[in-house]
ROPA-255868 format. One line per field, with one value per atom (N, C-alpha, C, O): residue number from 1; atom name; x negated, y, z. Coordinates in Angstrom, 1 decimal, decimal comma, always signed. Layout:
! residues N
num NUM  ...
atome CA  ...
u X  ...
v Y  ...
w Z  ...
***
This chain:
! residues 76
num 1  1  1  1  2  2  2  2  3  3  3  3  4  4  4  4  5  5  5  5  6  6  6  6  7  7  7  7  8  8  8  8  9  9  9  9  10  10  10  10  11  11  11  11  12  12  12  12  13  13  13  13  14  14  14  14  15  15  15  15  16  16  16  16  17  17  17  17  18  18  18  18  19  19  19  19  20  20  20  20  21  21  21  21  22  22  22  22  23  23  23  23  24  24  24  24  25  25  25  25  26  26  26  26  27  27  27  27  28  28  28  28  29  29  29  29  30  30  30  30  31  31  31  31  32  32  32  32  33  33  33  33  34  34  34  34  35  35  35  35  36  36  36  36  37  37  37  37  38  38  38  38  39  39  39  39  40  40  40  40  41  41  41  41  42  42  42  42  43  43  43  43  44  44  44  44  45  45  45  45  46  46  46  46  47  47  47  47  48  48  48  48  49  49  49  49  50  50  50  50  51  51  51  51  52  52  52  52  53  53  53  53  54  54  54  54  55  55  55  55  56  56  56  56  57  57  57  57  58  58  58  58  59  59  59  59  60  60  60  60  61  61  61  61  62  62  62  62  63  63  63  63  64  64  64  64  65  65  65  65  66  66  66  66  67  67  67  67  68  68  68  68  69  69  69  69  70  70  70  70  71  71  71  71  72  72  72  72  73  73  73  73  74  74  74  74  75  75  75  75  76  76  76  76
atome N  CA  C  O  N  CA  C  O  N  CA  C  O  N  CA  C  O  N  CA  C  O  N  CA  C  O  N  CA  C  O  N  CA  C  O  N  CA  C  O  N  CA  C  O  N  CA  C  O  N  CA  C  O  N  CA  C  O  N  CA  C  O  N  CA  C  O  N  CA  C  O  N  CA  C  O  N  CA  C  O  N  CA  C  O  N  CA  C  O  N  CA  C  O  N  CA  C  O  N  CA  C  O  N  CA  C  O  N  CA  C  O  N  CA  C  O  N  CA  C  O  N  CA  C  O  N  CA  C  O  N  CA  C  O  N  CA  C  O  N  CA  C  O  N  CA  C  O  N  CA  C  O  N  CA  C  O  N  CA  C  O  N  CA  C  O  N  CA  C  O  N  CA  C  O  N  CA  C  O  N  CA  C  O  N  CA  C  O  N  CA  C  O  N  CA  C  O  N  CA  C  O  N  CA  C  O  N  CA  C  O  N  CA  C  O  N  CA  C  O  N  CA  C  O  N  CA  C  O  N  CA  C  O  N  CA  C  O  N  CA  C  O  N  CA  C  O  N  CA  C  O  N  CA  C  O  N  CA  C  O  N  CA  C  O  N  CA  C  O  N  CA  C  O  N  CA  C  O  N  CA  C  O  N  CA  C  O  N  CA  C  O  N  CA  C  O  N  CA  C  O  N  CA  C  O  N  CA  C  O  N  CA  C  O  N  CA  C  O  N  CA  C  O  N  CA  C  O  N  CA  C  O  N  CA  C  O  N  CA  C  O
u -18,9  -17,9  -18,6  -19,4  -18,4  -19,0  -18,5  -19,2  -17,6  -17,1  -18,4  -19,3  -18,2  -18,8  -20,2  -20,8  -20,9  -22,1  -22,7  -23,8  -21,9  -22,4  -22,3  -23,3  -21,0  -20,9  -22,3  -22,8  -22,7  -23,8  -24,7  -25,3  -25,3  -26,5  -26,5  -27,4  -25,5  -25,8  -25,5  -25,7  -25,1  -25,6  -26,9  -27,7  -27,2  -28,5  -30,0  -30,9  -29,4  -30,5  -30,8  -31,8  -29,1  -28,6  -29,0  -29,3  -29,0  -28,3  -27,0  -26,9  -26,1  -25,2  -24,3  -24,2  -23,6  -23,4  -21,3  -20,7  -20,9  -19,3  -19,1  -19,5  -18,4  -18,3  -16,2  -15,4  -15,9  -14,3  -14,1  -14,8  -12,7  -12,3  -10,5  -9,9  -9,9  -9,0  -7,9  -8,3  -7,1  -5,6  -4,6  -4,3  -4,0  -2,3  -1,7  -2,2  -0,5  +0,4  +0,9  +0,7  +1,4  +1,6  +1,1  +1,8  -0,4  -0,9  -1,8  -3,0  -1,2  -1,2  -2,4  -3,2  -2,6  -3,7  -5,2  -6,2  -5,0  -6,4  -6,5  -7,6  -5,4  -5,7  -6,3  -7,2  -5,7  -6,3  -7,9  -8,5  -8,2  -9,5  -10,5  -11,4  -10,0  -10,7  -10,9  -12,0  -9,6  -9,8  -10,7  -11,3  -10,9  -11,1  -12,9  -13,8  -13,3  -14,1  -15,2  -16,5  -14,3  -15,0  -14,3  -14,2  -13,6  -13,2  -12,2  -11,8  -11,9  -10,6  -9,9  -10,2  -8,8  -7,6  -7,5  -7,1  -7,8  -8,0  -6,4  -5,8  -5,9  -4,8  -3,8  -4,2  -2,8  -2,2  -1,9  -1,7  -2,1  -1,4  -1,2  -1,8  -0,1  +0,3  -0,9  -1,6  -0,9  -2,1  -2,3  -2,2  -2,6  -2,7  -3,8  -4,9  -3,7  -3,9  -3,8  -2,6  -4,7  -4,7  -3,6  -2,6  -3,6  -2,8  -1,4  -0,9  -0,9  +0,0  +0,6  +0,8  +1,3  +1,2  +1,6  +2,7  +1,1  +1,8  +0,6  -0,5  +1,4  +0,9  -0,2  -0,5  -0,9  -2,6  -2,7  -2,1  -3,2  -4,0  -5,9  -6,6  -6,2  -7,7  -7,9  -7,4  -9,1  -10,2  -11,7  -12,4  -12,0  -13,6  -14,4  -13,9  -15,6  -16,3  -17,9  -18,5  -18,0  -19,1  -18,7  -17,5  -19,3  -19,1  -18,1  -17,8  -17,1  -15,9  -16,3  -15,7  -18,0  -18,3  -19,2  -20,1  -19,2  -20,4  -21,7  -21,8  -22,6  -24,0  -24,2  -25,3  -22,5  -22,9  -23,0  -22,4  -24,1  -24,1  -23,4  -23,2  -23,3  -22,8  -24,0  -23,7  -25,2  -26,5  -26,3  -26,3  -25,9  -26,1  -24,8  -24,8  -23,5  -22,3  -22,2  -21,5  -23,0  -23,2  -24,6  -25,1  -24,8  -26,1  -27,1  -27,4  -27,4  -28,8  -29,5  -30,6
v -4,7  -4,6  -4,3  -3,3  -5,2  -5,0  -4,0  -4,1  -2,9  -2,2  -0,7  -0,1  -0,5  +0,3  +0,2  +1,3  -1,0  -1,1  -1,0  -0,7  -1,4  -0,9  +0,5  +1,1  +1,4  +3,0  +3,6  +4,7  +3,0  +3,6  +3,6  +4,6  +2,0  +1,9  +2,7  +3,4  +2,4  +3,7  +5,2  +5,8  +5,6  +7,3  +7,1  +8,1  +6,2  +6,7  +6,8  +7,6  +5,1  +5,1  +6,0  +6,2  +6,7  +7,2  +8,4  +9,1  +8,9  +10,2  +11,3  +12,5  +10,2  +10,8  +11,1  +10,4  +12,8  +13,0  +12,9  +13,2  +12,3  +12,2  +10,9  +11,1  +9,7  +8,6  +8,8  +8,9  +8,7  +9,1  +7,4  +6,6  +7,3  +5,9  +6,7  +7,6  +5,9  +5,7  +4,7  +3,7  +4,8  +3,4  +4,1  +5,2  +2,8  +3,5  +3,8  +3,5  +4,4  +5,1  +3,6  +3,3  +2,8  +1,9  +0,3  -0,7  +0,7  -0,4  -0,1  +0,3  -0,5  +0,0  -1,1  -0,7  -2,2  -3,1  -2,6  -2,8  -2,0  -1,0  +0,2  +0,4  +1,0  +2,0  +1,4  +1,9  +0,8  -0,3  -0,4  -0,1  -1,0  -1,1  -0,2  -0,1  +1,0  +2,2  +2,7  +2,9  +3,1  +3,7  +3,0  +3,8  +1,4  +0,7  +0,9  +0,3  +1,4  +1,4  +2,6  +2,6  +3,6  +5,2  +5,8  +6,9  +5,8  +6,8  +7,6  +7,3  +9,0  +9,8  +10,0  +10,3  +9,7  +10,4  +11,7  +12,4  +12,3  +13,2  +14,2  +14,9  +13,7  +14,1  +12,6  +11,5  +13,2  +12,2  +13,3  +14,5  +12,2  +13,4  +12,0  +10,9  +12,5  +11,7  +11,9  +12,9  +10,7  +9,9  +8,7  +7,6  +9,0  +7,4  +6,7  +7,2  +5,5  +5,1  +3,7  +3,5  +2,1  +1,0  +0,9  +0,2  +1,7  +1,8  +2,9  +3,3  +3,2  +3,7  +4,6  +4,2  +6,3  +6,9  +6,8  +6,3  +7,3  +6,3  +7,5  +7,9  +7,9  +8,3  +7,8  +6,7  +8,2  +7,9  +8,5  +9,6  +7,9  +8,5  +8,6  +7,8  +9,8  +10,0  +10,2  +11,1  +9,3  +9,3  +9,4  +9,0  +10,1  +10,2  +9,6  +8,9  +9,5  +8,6  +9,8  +10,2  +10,0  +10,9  +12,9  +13,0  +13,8  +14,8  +15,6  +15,8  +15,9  +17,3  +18,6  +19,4  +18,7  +19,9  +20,0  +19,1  +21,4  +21,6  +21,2  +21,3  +20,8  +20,1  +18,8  +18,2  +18,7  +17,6  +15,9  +15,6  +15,1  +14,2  +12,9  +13,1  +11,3  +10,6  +10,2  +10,0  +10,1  +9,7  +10,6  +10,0  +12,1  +12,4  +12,6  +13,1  +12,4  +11,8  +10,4  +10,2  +9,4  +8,5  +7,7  +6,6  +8,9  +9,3  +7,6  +6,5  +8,3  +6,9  +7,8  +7,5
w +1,3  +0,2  -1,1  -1,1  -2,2  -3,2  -4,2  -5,2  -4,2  -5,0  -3,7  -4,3  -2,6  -2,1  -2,2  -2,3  -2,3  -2,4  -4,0  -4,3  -4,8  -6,3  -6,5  -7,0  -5,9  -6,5  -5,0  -5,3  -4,1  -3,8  -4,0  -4,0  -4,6  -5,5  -7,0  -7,4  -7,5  -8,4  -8,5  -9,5  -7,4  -6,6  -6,5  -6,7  -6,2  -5,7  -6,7  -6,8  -7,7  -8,5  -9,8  -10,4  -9,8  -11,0  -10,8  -11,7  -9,3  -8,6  -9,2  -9,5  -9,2  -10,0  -8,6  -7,6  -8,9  -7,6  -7,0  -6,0  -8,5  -7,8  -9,0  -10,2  -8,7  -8,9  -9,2  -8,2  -10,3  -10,4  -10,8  -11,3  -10,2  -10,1  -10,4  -9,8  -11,6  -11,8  -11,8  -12,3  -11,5  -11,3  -11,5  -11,3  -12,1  -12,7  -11,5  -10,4  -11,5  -10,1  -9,6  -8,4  -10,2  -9,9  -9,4  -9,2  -9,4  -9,5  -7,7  -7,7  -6,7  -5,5  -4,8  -3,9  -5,4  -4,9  -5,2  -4,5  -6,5  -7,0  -6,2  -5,7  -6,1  -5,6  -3,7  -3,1  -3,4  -2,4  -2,1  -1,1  -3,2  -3,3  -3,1  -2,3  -4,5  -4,2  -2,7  -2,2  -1,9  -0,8  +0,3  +0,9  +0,8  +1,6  +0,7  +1,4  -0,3  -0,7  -0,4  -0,5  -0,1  +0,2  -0,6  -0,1  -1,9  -2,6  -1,5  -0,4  -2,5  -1,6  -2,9  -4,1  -2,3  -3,6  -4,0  -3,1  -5,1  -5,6  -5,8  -5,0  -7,3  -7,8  -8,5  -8,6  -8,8  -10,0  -10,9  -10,7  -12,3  -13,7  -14,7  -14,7  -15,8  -16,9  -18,0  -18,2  -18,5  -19,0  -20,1  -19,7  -21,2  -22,2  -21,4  -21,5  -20,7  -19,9  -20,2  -20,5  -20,4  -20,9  -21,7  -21,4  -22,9  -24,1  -24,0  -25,0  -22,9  -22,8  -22,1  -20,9  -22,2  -21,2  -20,2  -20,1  -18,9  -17,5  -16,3  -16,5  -15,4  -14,3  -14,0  -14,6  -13,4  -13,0  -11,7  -11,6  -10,5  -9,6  -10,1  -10,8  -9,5  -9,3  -8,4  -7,8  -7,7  -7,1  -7,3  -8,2  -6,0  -5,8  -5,2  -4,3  -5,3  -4,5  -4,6  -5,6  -3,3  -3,4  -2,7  -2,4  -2,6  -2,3  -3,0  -4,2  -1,3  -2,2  -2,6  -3,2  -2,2  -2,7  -3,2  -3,2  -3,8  -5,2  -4,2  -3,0  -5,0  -4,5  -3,7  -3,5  -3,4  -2,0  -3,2  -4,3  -2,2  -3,6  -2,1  -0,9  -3,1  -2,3  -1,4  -0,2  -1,6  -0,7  +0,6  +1,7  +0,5  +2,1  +2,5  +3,7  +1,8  +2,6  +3,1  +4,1  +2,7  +3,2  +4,2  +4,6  +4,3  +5,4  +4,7  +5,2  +3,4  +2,9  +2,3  +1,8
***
């Protein structure tokens, strides 16, 4: 999956240790993506959001906890 294999490559090259992925509440094929990707659903909150305020889900991609990075959640 190309959405999982870019946010891993750049965890790793970046070492950047939590990868946030945003979609409108209503746009359920994205949020789609995200999940079948590795992210986890975070929260939702209201948001000026591609021009307009509108519910948002947040997701993560990478460690729920302090220090943990996506390289040794994803055992690479």
């Amino acid at each position: 999956m190309s959405v999982r294999a870019a946010c891993t490559w750049a965890a790793i090259e970046f070492r950047i240790p939590k990868i946030l992925g945003i979609a409108a509440a209503q746009n359920i094929a994205s949020q789609g993506v995200l999940l079948r990707a590795g992210f986890v659903r975070k929260h939702e909150q209201l948001m000026l959001f591609q021009g307009r305020e509108q519910p948002v889900q947040f997701f993560e991609f990478g460690g729920t906890e302090p220090g943990q990075s996506p390289i040794g959640r994803l055992g690479i």
